[in-house]
TORKOL-4160 file (C-alpha; in steps of 0.2 Angstrom, whole numbers, padded with zeros to 4 digits, m for minus):
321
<pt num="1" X="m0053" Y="m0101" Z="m0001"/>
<pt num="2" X="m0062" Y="m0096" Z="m0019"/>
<pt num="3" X="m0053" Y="m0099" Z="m0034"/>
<pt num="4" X="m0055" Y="m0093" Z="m0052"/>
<pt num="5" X="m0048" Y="m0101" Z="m0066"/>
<pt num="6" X="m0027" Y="m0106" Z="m0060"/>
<pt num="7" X="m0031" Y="m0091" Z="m0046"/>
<pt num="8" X="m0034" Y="m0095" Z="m0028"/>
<pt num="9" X="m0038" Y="m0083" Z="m0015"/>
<pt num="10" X="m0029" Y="m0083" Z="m0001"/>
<pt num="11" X="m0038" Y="m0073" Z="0014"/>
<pt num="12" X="m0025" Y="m0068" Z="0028"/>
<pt num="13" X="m0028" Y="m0062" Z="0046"/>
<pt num="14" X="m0023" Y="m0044" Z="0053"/>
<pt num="15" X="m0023" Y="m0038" Z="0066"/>
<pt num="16" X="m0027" Y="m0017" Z="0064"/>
<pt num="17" X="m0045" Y="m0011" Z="0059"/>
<pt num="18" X="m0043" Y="m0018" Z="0040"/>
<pt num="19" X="m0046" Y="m0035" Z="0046"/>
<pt num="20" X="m0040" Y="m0047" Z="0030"/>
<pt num="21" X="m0026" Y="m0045" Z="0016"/>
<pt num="22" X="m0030" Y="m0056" Z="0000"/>
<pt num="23" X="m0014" Y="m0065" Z="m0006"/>
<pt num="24" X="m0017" Y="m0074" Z="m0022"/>
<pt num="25" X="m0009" Y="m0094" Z="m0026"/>
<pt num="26" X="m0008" Y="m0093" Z="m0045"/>
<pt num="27" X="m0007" Y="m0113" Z="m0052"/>
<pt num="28" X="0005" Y="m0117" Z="m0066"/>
<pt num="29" X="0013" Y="m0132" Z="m0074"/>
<pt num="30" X="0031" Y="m0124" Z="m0067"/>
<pt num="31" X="0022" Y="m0125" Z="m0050"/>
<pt num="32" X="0015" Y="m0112" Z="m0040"/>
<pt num="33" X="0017" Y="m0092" Z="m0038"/>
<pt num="34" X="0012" Y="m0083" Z="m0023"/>
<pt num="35" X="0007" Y="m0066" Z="m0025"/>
<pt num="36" X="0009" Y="m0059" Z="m0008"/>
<pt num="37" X="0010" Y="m0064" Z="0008"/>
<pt num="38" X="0001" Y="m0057" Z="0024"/>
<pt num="39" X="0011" Y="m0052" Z="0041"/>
<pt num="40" X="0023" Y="m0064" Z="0048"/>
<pt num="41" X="0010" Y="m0070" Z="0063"/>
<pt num="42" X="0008" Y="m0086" Z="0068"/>
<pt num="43" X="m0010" Y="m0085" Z="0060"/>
<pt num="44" X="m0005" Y="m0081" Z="0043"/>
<pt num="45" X="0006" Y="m0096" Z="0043"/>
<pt num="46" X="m0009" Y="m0106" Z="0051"/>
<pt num="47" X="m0017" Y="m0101" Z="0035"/>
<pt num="48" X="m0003" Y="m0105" Z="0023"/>
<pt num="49" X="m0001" Y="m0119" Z="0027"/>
<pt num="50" X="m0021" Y="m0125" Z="0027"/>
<pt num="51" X="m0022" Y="m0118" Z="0009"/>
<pt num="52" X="m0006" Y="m0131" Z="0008"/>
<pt num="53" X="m0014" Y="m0145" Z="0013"/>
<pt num="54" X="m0030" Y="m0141" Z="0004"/>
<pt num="55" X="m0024" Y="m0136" Z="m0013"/>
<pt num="56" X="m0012" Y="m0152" Z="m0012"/>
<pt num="57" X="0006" Y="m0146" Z="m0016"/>
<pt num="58" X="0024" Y="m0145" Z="m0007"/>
<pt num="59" X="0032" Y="m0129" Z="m0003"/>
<pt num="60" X="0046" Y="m0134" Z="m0013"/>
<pt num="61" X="0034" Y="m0134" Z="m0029"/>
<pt num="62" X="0032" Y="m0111" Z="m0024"/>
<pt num="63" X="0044" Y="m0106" Z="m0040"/>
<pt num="64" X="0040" Y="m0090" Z="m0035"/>
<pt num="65" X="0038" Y="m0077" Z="m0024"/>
<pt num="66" X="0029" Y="m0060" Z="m0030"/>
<pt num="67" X="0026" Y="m0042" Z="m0021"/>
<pt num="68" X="0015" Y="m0030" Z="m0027"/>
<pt num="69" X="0022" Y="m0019" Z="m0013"/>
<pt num="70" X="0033" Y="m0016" Z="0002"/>
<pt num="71" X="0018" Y="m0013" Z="0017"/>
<pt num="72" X="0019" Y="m0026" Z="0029"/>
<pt num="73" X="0003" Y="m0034" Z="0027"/>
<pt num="74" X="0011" Y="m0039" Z="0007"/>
<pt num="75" X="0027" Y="m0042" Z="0012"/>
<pt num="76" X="0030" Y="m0048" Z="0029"/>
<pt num="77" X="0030" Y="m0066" Z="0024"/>
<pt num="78" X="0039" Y="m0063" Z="0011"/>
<pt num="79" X="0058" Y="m0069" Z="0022"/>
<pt num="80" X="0049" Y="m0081" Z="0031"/>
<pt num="81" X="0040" Y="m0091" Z="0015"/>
<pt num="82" X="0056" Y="m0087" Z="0007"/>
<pt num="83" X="0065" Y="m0100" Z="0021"/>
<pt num="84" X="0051" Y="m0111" Z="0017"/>
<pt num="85" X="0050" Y="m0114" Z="m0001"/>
<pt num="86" X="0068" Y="m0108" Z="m0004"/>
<pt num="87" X="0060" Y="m0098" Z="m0020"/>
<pt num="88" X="0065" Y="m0082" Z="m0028"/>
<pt num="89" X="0056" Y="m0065" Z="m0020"/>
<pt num="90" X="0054" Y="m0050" Z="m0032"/>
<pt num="91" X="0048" Y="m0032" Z="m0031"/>
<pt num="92" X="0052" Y="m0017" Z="m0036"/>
<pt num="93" X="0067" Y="m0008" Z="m0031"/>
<pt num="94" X="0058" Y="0008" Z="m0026"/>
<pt num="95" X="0049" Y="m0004" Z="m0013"/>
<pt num="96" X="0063" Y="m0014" Z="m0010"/>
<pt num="97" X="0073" Y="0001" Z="m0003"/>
<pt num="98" X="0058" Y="0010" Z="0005"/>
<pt num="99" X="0053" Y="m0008" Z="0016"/>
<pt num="100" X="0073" Y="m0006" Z="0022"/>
<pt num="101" X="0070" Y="0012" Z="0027"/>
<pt num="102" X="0053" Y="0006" Z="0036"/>
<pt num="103" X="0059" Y="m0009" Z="0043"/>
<pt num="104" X="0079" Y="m0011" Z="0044"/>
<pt num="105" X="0083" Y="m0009" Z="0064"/>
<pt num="106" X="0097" Y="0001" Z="0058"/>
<pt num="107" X="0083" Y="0014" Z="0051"/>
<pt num="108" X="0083" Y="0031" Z="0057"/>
<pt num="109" X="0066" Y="0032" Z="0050"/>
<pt num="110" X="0058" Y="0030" Z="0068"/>
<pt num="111" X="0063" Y="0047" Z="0076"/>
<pt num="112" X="0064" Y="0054" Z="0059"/>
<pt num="113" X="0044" Y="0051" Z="0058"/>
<pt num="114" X="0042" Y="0060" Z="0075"/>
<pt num="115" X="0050" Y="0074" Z="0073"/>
<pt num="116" X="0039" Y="0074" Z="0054"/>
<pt num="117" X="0025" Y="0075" Z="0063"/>
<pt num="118" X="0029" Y="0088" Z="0077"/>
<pt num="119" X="0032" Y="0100" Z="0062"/>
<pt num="120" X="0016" Y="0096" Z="0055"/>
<pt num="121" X="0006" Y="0100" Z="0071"/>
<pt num="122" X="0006" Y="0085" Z="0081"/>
<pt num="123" X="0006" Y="0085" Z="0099"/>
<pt num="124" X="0019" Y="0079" Z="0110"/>
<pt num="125" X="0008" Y="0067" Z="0120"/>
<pt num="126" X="0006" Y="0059" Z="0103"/>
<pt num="127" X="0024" Y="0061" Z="0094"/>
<pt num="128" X="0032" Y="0048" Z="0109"/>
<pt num="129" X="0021" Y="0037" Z="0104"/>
<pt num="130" X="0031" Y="0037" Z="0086"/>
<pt num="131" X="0045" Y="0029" Z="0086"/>
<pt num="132" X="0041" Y="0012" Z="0096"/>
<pt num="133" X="0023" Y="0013" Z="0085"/>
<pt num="134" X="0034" Y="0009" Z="0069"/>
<pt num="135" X="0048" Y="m0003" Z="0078"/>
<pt num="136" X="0032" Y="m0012" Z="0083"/>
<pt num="137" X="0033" Y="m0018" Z="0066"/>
<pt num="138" X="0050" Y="m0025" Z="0067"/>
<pt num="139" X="0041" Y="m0042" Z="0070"/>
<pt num="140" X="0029" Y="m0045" Z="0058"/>
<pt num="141" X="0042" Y="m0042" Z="0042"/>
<pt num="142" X="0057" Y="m0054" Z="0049"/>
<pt num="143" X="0065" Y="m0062" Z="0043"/>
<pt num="144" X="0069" Y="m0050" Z="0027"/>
<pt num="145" X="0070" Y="m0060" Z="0012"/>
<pt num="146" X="0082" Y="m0059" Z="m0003"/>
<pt num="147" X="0075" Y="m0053" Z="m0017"/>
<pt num="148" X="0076" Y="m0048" Z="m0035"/>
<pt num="149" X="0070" Y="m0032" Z="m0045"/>
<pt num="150" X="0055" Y="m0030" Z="m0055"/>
<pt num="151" X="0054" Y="m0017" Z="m0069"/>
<pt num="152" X="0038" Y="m0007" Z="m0076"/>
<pt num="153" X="0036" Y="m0012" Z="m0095"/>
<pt num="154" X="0044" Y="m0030" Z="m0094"/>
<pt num="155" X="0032" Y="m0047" Z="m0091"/>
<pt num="156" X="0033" Y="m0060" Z="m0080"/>
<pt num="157" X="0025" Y="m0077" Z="m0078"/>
<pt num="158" X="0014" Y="m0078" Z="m0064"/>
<pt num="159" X="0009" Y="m0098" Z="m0066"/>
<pt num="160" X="0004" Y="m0103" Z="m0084"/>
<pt num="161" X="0001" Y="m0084" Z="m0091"/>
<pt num="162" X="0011" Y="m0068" Z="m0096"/>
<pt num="163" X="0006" Y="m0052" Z="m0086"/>
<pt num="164" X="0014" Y="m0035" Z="m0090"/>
<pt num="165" X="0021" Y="m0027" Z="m0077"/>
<pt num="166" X="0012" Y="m0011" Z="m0073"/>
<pt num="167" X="0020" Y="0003" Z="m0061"/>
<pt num="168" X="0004" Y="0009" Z="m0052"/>
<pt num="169" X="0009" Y="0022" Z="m0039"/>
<pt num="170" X="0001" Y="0031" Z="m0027"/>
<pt num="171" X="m0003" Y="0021" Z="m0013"/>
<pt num="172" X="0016" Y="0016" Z="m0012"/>
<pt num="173" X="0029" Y="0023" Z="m0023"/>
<pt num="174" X="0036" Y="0007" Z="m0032"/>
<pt num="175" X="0020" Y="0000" Z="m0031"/>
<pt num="176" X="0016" Y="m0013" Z="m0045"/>
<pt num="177" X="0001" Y="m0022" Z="m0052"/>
<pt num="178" X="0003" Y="m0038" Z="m0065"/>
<pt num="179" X="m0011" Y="m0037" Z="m0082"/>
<pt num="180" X="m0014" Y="m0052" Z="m0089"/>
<pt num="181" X="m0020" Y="m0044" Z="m0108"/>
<pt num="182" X="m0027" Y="m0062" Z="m0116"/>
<pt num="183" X="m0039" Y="m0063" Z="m0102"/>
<pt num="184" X="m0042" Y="m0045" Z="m0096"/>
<pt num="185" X="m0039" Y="m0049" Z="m0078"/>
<pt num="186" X="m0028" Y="m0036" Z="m0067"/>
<pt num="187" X="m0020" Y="m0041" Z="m0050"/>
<pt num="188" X="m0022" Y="m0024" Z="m0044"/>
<pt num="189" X="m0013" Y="m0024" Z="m0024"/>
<pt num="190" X="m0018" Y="m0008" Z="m0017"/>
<pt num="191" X="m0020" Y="0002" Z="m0033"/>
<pt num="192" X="m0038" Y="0000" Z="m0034"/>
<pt num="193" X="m0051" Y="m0010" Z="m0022"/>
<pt num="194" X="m0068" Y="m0010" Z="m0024"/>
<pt num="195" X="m0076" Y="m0005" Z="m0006"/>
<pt num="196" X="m0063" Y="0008" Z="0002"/>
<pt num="197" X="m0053" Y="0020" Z="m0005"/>
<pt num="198" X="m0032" Y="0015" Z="m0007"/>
<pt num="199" X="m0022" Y="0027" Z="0008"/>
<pt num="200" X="m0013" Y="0039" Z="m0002"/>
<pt num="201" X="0001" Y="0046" Z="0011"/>
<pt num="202" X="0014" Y="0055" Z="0008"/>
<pt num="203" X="0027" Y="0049" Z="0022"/>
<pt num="204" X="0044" Y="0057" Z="0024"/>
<pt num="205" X="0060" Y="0052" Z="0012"/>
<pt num="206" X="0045" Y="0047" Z="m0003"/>
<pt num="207" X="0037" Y="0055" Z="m0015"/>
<pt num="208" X="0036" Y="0074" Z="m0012"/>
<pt num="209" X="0016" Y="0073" Z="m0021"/>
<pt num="210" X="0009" Y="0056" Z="m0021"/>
<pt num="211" X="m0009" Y="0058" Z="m0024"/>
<pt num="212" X="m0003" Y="0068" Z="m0042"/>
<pt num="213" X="0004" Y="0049" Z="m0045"/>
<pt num="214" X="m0011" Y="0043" Z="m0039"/>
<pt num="215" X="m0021" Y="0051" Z="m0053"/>
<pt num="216" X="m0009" Y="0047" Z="m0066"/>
<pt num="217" X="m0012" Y="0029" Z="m0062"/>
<pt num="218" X="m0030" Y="0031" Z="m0063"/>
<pt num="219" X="m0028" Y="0038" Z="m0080"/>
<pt num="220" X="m0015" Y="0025" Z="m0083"/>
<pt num="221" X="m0027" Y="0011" Z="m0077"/>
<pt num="222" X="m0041" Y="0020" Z="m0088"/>
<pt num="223" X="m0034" Y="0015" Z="m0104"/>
<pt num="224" X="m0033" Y="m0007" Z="m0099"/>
<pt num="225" X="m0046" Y="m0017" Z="m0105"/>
<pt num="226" X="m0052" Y="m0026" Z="m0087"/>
<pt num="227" X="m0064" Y="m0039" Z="m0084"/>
<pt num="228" X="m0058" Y="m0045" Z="m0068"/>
<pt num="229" X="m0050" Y="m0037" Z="m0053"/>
<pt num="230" X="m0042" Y="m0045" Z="m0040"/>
<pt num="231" X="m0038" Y="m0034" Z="m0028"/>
<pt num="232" X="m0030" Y="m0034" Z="m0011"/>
<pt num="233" X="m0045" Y="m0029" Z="m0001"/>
<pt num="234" X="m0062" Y="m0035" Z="m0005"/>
<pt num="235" X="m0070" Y="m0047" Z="m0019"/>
<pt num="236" X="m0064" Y="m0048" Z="m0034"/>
<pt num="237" X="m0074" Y="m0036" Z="m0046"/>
<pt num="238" X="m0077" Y="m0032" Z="m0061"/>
<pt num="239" X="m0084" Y="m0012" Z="m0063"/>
<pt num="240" X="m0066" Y="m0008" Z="m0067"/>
<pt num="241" X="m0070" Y="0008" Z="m0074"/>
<pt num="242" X="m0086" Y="0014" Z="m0065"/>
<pt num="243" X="m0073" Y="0011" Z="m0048"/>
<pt num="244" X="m0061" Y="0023" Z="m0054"/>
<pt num="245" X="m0073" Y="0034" Z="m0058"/>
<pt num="246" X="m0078" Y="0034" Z="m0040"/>
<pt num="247" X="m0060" Y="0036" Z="m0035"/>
<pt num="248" X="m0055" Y="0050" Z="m0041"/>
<pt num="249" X="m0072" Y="0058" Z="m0036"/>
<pt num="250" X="m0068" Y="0052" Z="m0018"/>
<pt num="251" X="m0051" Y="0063" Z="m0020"/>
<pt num="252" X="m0057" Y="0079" Z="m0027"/>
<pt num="253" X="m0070" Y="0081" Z="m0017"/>
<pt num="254" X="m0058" Y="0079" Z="0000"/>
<pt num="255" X="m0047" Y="0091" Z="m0009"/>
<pt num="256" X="m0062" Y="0104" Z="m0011"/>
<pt num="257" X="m0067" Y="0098" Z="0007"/>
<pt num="258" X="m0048" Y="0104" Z="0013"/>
<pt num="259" X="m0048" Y="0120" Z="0003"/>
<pt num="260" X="m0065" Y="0126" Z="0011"/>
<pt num="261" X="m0057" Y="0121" Z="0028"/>
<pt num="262" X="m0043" Y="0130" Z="0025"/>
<pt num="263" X="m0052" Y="0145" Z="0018"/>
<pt num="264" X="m0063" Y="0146" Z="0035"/>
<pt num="265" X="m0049" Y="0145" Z="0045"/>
<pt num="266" X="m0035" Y="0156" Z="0037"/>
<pt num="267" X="m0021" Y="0144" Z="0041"/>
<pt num="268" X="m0022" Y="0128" Z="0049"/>
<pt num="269" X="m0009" Y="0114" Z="0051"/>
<pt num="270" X="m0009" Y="0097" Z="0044"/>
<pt num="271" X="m0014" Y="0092" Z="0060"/>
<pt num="272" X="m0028" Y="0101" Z="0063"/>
<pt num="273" X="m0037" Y="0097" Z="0047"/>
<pt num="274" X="m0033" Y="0079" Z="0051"/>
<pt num="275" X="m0043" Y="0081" Z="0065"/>
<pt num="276" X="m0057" Y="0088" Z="0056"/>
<pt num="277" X="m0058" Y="0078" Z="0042"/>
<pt num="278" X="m0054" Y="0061" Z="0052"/>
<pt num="279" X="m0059" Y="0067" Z="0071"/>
<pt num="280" X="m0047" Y="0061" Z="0085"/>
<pt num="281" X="m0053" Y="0046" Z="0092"/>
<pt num="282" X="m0040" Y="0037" Z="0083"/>
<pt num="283" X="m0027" Y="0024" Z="0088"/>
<pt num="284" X="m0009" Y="0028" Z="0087"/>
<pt num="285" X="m0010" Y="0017" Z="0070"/>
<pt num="286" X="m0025" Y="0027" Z="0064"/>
<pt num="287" X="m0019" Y="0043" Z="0067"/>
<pt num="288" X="m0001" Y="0039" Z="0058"/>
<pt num="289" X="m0010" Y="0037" Z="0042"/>
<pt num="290" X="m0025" Y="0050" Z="0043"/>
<pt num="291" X="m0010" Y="0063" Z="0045"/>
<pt num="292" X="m0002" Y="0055" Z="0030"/>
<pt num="293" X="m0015" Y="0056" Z="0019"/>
<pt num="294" X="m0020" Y="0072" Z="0027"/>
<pt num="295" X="m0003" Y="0079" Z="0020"/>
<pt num="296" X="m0004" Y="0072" Z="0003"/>
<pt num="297" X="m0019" Y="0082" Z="m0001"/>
<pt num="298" X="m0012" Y="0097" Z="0008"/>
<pt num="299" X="0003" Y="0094" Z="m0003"/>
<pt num="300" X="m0006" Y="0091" Z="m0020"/>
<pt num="301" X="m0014" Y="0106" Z="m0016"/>
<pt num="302" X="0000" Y="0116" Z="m0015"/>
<pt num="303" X="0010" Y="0110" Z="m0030"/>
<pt num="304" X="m0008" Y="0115" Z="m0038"/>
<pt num="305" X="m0002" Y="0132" Z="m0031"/>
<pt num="306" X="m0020" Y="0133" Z="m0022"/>
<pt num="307" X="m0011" Y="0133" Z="m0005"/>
<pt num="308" X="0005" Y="0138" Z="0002"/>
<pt num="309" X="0017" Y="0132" Z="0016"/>
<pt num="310" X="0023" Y="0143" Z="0029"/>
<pt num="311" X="0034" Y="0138" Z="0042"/>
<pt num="312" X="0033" Y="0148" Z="0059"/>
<pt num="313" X="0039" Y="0142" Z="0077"/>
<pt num="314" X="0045" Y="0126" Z="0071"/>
<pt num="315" X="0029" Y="0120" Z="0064"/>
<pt num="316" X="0022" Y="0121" Z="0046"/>
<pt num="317" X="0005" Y="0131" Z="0042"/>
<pt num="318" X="m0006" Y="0130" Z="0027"/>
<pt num="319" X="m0013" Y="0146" Z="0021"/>
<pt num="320" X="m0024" Y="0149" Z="0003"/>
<pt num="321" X="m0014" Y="0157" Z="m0011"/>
């Protein structure tokens, strides 16, 4: 458990290849904000409620529960913590609605997906997977909590310190990061980590191009004097510009990698330069997002009017202009 300053690092356990999620315990004269919350698993609350006992404090003195985004692994907790503290949860509505379309058992989200993926390519062995895949989740976000909206441009007061709230999306569509100006400090989320790249997918009923948000929030996050990041993956850093640098390096050159691809083969589908970019020896979980982020190149490049979609047998193609 590092701290820095009022901030505490809160590592939580996952279980998929990314193997932690960095929630953060902000201290404040109020009491305490929690900057999300991990998956609802018995280990994350193992975790919760060492960081509890250690740091000395109640979970009636949480006056605050804060999302930087709707992925599980931010807020799953987020209901159960809720029950916990009885404190007020807030997010964005963009996030708020696109968790009920992930997560609500009423969604139709499930099938919806599979059928998204068989027009882009995928084969049936894999597309029945789908649907139970993303029910699967059902129990690592429940209970839902009630929650309040959170607007781009407006400040909060994450412990004993004023952050502007900053709408930073790409890696999900309401996604928000919290900039504290006096001290330079970002809490970044997923918006910008400082070993792997943020997934930029573009999943069906979002955004129709979210790595072009992507950018813009690069070149949005360009103009904040940073010292510190805390982010949701890794350390805490501070080669705030050099890293964003190396992202949007990591994205053009896919995009020029895809174009080639694409160029060599005539027409592909998204599947096919997923499997070429990312191989196939991936989990159902893996393959989910590699065809997401597959698609959001693919779909940048065609707004860019350097490809075009053709539709032919019930499955989509990608052709050069």
């Amino acid at each position: 458990m590092n701290k820095w300053e009022d901030i505490i690092e809160v590592a939580l356990p996952l279980p998929f290849p990314l193997k932690i999620i960095k929630a953060y315990l902000i201290q404040g004269k109020n009491g305490y904000t929690i900057v999300d919350t991990g998956l609802k698993t018995q280990d994350s609350l193992d975790v919760w409620e060492k960081v509890r006992s250690e740091v000395g404090f109640s979970w009636t003195d949480v006056e605050k529960i804060v999302l930087t985004h709707y992925h599980p692994d931010h807020y799953g907790m987020a209901g159960t913590l809720q029950e916990m503290t009885q404190a007020p949860v807030y997010i964005s509505e963009t996030d708020w609605k696109q968790a009920m379309l992930f997560f609500d058992r009423k969604s139709h989200l499930p099938e919806h997906m599979a059928d998204f993926y068989r027009k882009h390519g995928l084969p049936e062995n894999w597309v029945k997977q789908i649907p139970d895949h993303l029910k699967g989740f059902h129990q690592w976000v429940e209970p839902h909590p009630n929650v309040q909206f959170l607007s781009a441009g407006q400040t909060i007061r994450l412990g004993d310190h004023v952050y502007e709230i900053v709408h930073t999306p790409g890696h999900a569509d309401g996604h928000l990061s919290f900039y504290d100006a006096k001290r330079q400090i970002l809490i970044g989320g997923d918006a910008i980590l400082p070993k792997i790249t943020p997934n930029i997918s573009l999943w069906p009923e979002c955004h129709h191009n979210p790595l072009a948000l992507y950018f813009d929030t690069l070149n949005k996050l360009k103009e904040f004097p940073v010292k510190w990041v805390f982010p949701s993956h890794g350390p805490m850093f501070d080669h705030y510009q050099e890293r964003i640098a190396q992202l949007e390096e990591h994205h053009n050159k896919r995009l020029q990698t895809i174009l080639e691809f694409v160029a060599e083969k005539g027409k592909v589908t998204t599947v096919e330069t997923c499997f070429y970019m990312f191989g196939q020896n991936l989990s159902v979980h893996n393959l989910r997002f590699a065809i997401a982020e597959t698609l959001a190149h693919l779909e940048y490049l065609r707004y860019e009017n350097q490809l075009v979609q053709e539709e032919q047998d019930g499955k989509f193609f990608y052709r050069r202009t």
